[in-house]
C-alpha positions in Angstrom: 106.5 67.1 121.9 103.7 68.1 119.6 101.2 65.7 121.4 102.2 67.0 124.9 101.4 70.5 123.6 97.8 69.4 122.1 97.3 67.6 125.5 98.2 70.6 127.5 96.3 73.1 125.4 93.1 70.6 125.8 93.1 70.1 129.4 93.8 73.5 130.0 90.7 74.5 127.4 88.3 72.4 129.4 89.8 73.7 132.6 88.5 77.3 130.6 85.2 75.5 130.0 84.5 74.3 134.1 85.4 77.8 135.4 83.5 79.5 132.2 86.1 81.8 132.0 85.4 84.2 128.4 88.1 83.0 126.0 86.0 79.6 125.4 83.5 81.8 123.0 85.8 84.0 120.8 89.4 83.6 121.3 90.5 86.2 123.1 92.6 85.7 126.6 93.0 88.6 129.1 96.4 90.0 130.1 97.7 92.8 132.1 100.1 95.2 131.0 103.8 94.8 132.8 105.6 97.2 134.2 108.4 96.8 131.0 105.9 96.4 128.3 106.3 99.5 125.6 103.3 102.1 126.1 101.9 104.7 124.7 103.6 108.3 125.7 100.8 111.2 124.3 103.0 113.5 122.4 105.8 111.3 122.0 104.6 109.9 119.0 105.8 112.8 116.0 104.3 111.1 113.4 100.7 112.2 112.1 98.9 109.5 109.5 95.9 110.9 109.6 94.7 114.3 110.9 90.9 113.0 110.7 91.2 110.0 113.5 89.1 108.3 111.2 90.4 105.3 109.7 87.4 103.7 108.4 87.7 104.7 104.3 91.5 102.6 105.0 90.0 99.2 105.3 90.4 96.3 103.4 87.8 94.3 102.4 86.5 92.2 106.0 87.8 88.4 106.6 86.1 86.4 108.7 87.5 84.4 111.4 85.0 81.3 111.2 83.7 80.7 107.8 80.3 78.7 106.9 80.9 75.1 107.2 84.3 75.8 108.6 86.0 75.9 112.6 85.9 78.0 114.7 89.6 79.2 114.6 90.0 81.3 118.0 91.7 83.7 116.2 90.1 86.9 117.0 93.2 88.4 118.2 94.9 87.8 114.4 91.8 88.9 112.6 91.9 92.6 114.6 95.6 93.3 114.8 95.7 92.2 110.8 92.8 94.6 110.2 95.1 97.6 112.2 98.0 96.9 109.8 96.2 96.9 106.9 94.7 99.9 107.4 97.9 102.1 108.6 99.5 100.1 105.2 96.5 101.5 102.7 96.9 104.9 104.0 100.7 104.9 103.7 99.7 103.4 100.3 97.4 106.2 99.9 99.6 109.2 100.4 102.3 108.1 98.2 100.2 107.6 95.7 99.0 111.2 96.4 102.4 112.5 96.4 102.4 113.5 99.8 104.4 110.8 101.7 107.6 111.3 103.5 110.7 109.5 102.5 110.5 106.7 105.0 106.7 106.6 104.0 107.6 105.8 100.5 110.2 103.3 101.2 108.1 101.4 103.4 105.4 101.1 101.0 108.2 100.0 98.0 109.2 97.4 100.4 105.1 96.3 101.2 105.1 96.0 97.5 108.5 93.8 96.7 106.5 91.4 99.5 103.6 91.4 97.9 101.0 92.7 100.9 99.2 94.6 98.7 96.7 92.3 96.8 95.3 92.3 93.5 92.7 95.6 94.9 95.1 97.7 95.8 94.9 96.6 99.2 96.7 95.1 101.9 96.3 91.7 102.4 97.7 89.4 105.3 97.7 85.8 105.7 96.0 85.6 108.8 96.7 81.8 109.0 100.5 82.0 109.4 100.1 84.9 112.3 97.2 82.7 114.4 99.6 79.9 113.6 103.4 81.3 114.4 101.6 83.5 117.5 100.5 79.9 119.2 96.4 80.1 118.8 95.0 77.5 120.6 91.9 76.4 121.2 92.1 78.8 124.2 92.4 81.5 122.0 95.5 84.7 122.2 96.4 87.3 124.2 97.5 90.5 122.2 101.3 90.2 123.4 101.5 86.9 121.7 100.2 87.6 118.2 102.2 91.3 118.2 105.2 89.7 119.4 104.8 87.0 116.7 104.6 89.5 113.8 107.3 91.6 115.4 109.7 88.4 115.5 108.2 86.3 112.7 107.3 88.9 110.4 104.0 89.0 107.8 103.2 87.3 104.5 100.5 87.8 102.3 97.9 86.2 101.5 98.5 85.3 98.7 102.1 83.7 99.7 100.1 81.0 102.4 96.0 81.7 101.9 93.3 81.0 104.0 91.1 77.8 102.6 87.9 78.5 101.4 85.9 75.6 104.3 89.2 74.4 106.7 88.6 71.8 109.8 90.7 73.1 112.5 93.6 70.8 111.3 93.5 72.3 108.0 93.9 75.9 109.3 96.3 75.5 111.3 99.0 73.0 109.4 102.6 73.4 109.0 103.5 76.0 107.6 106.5 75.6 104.9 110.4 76.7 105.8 110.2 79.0 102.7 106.9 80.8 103.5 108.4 81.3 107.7 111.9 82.5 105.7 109.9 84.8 103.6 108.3 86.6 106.6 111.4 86.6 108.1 112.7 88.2 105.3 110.6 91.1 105.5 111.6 92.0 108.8 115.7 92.9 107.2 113.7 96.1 105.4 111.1 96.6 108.3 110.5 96.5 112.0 107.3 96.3 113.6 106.8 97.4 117.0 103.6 98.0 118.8 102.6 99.3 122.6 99.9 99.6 124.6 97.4 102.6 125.0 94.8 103.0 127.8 91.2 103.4 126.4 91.1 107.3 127.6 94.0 107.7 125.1 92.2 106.1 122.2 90.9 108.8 120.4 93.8 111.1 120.6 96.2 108.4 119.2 94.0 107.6 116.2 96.1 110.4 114.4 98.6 107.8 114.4 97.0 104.4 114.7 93.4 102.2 115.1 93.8 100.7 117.9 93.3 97.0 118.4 91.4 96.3 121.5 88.5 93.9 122.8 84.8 93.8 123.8 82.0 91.1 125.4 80.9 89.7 122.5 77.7 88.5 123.4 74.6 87.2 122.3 73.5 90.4 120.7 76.6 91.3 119.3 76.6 90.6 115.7 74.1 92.7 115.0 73.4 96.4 113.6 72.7 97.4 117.0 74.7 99.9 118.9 76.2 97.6 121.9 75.2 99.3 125.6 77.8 99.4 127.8 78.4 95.9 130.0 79.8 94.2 132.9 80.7 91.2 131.3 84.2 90.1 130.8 85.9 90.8 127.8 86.4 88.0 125.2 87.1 89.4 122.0 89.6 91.2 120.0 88.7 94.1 117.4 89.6 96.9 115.0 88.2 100.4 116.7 89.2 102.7 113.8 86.8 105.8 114.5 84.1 107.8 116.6 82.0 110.3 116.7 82.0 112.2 120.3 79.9 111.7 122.8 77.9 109.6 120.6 79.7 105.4 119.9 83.2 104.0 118.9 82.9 102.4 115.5 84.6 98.6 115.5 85.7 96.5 112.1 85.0 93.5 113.1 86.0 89.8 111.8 82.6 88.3 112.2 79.4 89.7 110.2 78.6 92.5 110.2 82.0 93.6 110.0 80.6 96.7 110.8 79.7 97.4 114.6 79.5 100.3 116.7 79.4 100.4 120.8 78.2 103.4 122.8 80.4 105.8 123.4 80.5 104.8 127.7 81.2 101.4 126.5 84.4 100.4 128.2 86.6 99.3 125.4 89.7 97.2 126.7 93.4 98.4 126.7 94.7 98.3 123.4 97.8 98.1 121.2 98.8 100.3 118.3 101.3 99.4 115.8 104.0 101.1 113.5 106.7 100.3 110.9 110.4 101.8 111.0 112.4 101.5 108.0 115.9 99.5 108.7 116.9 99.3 105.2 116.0 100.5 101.6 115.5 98.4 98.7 118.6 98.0 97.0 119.2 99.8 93.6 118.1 98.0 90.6 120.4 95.6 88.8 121.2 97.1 85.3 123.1 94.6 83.9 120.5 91.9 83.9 118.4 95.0 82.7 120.3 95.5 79.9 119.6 91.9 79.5 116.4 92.0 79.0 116.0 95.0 76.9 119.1 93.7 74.5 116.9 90.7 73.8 114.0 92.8 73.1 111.9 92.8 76.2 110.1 96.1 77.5 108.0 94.6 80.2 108.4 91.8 82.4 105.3 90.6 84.8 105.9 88.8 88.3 104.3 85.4 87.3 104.3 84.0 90.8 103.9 87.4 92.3 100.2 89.0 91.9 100.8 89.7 88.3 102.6 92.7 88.5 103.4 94.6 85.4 107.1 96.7 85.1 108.2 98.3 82.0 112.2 98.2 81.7 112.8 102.1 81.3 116.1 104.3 82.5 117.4 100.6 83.7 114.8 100.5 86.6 111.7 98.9 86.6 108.9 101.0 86.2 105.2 100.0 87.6 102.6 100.2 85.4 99.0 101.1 86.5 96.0 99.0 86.7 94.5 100.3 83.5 97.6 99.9 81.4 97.0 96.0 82.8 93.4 96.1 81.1 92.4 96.0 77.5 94.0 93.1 76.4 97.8 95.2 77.0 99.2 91.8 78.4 97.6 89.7 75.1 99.2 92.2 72.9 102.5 92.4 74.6 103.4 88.9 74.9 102.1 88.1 71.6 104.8 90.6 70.2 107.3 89.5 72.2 107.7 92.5 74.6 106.3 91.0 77.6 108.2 87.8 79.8 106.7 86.3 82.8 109.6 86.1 85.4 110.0 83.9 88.9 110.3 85.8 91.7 113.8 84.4 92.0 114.1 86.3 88.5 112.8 90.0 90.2 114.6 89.3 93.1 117.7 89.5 91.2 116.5 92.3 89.1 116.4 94.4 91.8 119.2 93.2 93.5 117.5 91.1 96.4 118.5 87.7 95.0 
């Protein structure tokens, strides 16, 4: 079955390749709208992120979708929805940490932190191989439907949980991915549900309140460069981040090849685009207290996720408490495991603590 696939993918890449149709240079494969497809309603959306419509302080640091000595993974359309997440996810990050964050806001982000999606930075960090891979990438590239109906059906991990190889052959980037890293994006999706819709390019700057919008470009010879990219009539064949503007003047892009920064002028003709958002299903359940008890009878105060991204908790009120990056520093985790204070624990372990097990 897997070798019919391959076959049909290939013949249908070099059929792609005779008719020099645009998805053979970046990855990304043209679709139109249908009639039942969500889309964006102007004033429907009640939610305000972010008053500014600029989104470009939320990024996380660039990926880039074909690394020296490495394949070119076709992935564009991963790279740019992945790079619209993380930013909506660093600003919901952002204003809890402000204190200025709704309730579902702040349950969202709890849950974004039990999964680990926000990485070592303080930023959100997806494994863009398991999306390419679960959404169907091929060597013909993605459409936008695909990959958004992928993470709204399949879920995210982090990068951390399934991480992109530093030099990969095509093989090597897209391998099987395990039962128990598919199950753990899954998982995610009991807490949260991801939807997305479409938005027409006259609507972009108005619902950048709400979201960046992932959309595409003709990514030609000049376009990774520090120029700004004239408007052209050649077909669109790659997917990006456009996460702010300045009127009348360009629409700036994040991009997943370098310069991550881009900009296009502002009569450009950027393609029709999707924005995302996250609903909250469930809450994280309350914390166990009895294994908390536990811990603190035997003479634990902190426990840190081992497996996790080394996250720190101090065992207070029988919650777990997270500590901040600079009680992390200055030797705090020497000291406190020395003395006996401080346990590494599985995340089977914090799962049960907090009543996820």
């Amino acid at each position: 079955m897997i070798e019919k696939l391959i076959s049909h993918h290939w013949w249908l890449s070099l059929l792609d390749r005779i008719l020099r149709r645009p998805n053979i240079a970046n990855g990304f494969r043209y679709e139109e709208p249908k009639i039942q497809d969500w889309k964006v309603m102007l004033g429907a959306e009640d939610k305000v992120y972010n008053e500014s419509k600029n989104w470009k302080k939320y990024r996380s640091t660039g990926e880039r979708q074909k690394r020296d000595k490495s394949s070119e993974t076709m992935a564009c359309v991963t790279y740019g929805t992945h790079n619209v997440m993380e930013q909506k996810m660093n600003l919901m990050k952002a204003i809890r940490d402000e204190g200025n964050a709704d309730y579902e806001t702040t349950e969202l982000v709890k849950i974004f932190e039990h999964f680990g999606l926000y990485d070592e930075k303080g930023e959100a960090n997806l494994s863009d191989t398991f999306t390419a891979k679960l959404s169907g990438t091929s060597w013909r590239g993605n459409t936008l439907s695909n990959v958004l109906s992928s993470v709204r059906n399949n879920g995210v991990v982090a990068e951390s949980v399934w991480k992109t190889p530093e030099q990969y052959t095509w093989e090597e980037y897209y391998k099987k991915i395990p039962q128990d890293v598919i199950d753990r994006g899954k998982k995610l999706l009991e807490f949260v549900e991801i939807t997305h819709k479409w938005v027409y390019p006259q609507n972009f700057n108005d619902i950048k309140t709400f979201c960046p919008v992932i959309t595409t470009v003709a990514a030609g010879s000049n376009w990774n460069n520090d120029s700004i990219k004239p408007a052209t009539n050649a077909r669109h064949n790659h997917c990006v981040d456009n996460d702010y503007f300045e009127q009348g003047k360009f629409d700036g892009i994040f991009d997943s090849y370098l310069p991550f920064e881009k900009k296009v002028t502002w009569k450009y003709g950027l393609g029709t685009g999707k924005v995302v958002d996250f609903k909250l299903l469930k809450k994280l359940e309350s914390f166990n207290t009895e294994a908390i008890d536990k811990l603190a009878d035997d003479g634990k105060q902190y426990v840190m996720r081992a497996e996790g991204l080394g996250q720190i908790y101090e065992l207070k009120d029988n919650k777990l408490v997270t500590l901040d990056t600079k009680s992390k520093l200055d030797g705090f985790v020497l000291a406190m495991a020395k003395s006996g204070k401080l346990i590494g624990i599985t995340e089977a372990k914090y799962n049960e603590l907090t009543n996820q097990a």
